[in-house]
Structure formats: C-alpha cells, structure tokens
C-alpha positions in Angstrom: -9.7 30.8 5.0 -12.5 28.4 4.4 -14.6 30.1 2.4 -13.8 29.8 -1.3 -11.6 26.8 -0.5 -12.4 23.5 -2.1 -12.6 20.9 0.6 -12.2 16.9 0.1 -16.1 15.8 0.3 -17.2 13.1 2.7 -17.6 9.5 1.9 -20.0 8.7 -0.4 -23.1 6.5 1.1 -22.1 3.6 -1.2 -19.0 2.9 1.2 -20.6 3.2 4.6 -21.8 0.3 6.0 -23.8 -0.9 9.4 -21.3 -1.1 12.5 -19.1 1.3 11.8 -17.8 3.5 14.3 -16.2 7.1 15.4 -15.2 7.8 19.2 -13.9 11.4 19.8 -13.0 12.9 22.9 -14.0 16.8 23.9 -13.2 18.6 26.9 -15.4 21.2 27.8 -13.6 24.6 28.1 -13.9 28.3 29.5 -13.5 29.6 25.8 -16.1 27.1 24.4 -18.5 28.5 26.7 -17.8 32.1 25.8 -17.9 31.5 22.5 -21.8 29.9 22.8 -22.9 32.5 24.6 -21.6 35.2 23.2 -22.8 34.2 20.0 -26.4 33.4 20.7 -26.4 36.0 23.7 -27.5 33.5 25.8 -27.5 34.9 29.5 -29.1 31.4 31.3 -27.7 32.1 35.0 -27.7 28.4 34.7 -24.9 27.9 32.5 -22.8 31.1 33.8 -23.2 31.9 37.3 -22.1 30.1 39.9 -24.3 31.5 43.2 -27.7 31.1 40.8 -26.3 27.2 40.0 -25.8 26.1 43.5 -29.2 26.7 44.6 -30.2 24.4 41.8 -30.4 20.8 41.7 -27.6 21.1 39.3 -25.5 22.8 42.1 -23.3 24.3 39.7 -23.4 25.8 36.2 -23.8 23.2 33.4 -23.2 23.5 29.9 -25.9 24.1 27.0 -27.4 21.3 25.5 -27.5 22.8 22.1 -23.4 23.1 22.7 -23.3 19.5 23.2 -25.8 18.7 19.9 -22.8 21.2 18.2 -20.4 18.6 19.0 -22.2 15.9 17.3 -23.4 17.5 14.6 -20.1 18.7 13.8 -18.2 15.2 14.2 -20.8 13.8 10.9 -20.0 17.2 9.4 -15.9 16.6 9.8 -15.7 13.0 10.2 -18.7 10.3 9.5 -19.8 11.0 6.6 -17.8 14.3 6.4 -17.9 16.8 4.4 -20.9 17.6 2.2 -22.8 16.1 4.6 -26.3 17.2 6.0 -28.4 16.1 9.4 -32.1 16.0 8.1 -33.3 14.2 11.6 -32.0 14.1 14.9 -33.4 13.1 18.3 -30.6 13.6 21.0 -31.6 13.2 25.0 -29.5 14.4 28.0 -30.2 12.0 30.9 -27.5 14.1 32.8 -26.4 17.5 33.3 -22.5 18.1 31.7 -20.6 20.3 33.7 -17.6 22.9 32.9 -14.3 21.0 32.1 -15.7 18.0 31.7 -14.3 15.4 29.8 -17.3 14.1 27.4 -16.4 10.5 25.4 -18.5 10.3 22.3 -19.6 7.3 20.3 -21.2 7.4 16.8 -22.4 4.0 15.5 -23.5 4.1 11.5 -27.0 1.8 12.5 -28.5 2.2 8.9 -27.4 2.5 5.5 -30.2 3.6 2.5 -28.2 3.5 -0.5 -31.3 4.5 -2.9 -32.3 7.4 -0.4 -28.8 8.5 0.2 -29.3 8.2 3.7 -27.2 6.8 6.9 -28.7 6.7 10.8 -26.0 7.2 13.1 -26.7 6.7 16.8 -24.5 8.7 19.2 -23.9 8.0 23.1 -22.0 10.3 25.1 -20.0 9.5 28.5 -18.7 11.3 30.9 -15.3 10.8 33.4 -17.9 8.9 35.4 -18.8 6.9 32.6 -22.8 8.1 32.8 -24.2 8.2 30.0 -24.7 12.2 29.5 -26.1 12.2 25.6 -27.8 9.3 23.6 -29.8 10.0 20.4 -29.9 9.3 16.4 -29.4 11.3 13.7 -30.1 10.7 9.9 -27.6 12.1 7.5 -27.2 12.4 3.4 -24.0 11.9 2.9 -22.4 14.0 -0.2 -24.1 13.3 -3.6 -23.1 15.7 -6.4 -26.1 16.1 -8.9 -25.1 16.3 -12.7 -27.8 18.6 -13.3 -26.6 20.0 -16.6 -24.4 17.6 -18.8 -23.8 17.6 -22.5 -26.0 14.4 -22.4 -29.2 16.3 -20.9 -28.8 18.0 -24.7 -29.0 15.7 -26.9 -31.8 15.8 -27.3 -32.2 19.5 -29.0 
C-alpha cells in the first residue's frame, strides 16, 4: 500500500543540472486503455471503435493525448526529479496521432535549473517505432523542498 508509506523524496534542485537526461520506453496496451477510459468515462469513438476510426483520417483508433501527458508527468513524478515533485507548467504538442501497441521512446532533457526559485524546465520529445516525433513539449517542475515551518528556533524569540 502507498498510502501512509514514507517514500525516498526526489532529488533536491541543488543537484540537478542543465543536460541531464531520462529515456524510458512505454508500450501502449489494451489494459492502459481500459483503464483511461474507464476512469474518466471517456467514450470518444476515436479512441475505441474501430469502424468510427477508419472513416477518419486517423484510420484507426488512437490513443488519448491526456494518456500520453500521464506518461510524462509521471516519469518527473517517479524519476527526474522524483518524488515530491510537482509540474506547475507544461506545454506538450502531438504532431502525430499514437496508435494502440505502439511502442512510444521518451526523452526528458533537464533545459533549466533555478536554484533560488526551486525550479527545473524539462523538455520532453517522444518517438515512435517510426522514429516520428509523436510528443514534444516542456514542463516546469519544483523539485522536493521540505519547509521547516515550525522549529525550536522560530521560538526563541518568546
């Protein structure tokens, strides 16, 4: 169980630096899909039904973007800066469609590091089996920064 489980936090922004990199690899499956829509009851023909699709210019169903923005999202939650982490600013395009069971090759380059503002951009490019680019964006991220909001220092002076 997760909840209620202390977790080892993220790096801290002090030790990220400019050129860094993460690649992760995601194949897109049947469950995934399920699981999207069944949680956000998200009945698009587009992404579901195969007769609707092929009348499309997408000819066959294609996978949510916001399941693809999940992916990234969660690889700076997990991995870069990890845990404790939180996206405050993302701009993510799909120049092309993913399909089901693609194979999706993700890149996330650390561009900026704000020590004083806690705060790293991290663009992301996404490839498919083709190699077309399929997602390219950037997102801004605190890393985790504990607050000592109450210490036996802030007393002294009562």
């Amino acid at each position: 169980m997760l909840l209620g489980k202390k977790r080892k936090l993220g790096r801290k922004v002090e030790s990220m630096s400019v050129g860094e990199k993460l690649k992760l690899t995601e194949k897109i499956e049947d469950k995934d899909l399920l699981l999207y829509l069944g949680l956000t009851n998200d009945g698009n023909p587009l992404y579901i039904q195969h007769d609707f699709a092929s009348q499309t210019s997408y000819e066959k169903p294609i996978v949510p973007a916001i399941m693809l923005t999940g992916i990234v999202t969660s690889a700076i939650s997990k991995y870069l800066p990890g845990p404790g982490s939180h996206i405050v600013d993302q701009q993510i395009s799909f120049p092309k469609p993913v399909y089901h069971y693609a194979t999706i090759d993700f890149l996330l380059t650390v561009v900026a590091v704000d020590v004083e503002k806690n705060l790293v951009e991290i663009e992301v490019e996404a490839t498919n089996e083709e190699g077309e680019v399929v997602i390219t964006g950037k997102l801004v991220a605190t890393p985790p920064r504990l607050e000592n909001k109450l210490t036996s220092h802030a007393m002294d002076n009562f």
